[in-house]
C-alpha positions in Angstrom: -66.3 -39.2 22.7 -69.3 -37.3 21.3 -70.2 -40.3 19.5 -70.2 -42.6 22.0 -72.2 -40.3 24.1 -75.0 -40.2 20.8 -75.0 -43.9 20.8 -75.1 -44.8 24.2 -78.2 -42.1 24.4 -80.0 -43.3 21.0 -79.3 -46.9 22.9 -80.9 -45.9 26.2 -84.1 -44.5 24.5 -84.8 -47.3 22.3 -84.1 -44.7 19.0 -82.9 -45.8 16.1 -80.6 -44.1 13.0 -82.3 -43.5 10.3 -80.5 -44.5 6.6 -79.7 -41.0 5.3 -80.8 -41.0 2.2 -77.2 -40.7 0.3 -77.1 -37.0 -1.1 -80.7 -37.2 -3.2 -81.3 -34.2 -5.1 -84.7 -33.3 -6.0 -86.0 -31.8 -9.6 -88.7 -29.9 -8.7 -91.6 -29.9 -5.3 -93.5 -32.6 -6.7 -90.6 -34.7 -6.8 -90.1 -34.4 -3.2 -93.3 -35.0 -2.2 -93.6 -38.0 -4.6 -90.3 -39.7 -2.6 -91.9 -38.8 0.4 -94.8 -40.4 0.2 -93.6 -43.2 -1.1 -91.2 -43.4 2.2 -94.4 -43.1 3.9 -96.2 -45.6 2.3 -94.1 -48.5 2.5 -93.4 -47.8 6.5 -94.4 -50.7 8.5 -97.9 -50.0 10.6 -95.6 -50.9 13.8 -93.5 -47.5 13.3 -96.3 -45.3 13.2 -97.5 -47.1 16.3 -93.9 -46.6 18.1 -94.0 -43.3 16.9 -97.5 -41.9 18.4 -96.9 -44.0 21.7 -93.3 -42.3 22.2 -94.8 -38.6 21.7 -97.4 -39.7 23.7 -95.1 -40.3 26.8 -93.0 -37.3 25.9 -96.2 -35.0 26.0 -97.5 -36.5 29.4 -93.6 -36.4 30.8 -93.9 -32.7 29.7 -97.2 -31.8 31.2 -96.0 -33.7 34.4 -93.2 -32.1 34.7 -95.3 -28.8 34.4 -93.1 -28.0 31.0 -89.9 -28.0 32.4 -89.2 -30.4 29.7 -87.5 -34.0 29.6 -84.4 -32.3 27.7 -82.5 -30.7 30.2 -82.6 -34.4 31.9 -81.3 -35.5 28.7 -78.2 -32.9 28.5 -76.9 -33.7 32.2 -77.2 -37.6 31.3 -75.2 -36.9 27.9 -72.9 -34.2 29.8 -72.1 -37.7 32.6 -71.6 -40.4 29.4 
């Protein structure tokens, strides 16, 4: 049921899953930060753009809202799925 509820609220967002990235294990710092930013790098332009407009809305929603944030909306939609 849980799951259902995630996908059906992922769905209604417009979020997507991210691949996980299948149990990598890193040597050292530099390592990580070398994966990452080659993660980074080859991200389409379009996500960053996605990105910034979503936390855009959120923030405005927020300040709207007078910071009684968007998530307790969120928890009674999950709590009805």
């Amino acid at each position: 049921m849980r799951d259902k509820a995630s996908r059906n609220t992922l769905d209604r967002y417009g979020w997507e899953i991210l691949p996980h990235p299948g149990g990598m294990a890193f040597e050292t710092e530099d390592d990580l930060i070398s994966e990452l930013r080659n993660w980074f790098d080859n991200l389409d332009v379009d996500f960053f753009r996605v990105v910034s407009i979503r936390c855009c809305r959120a923030g405005k929603k927020c300040i709207d809202l007078h910071g009684d944030y968007v998530e307790k909306k969120w928890k009674s939609e999950l709590q009805s799925v």
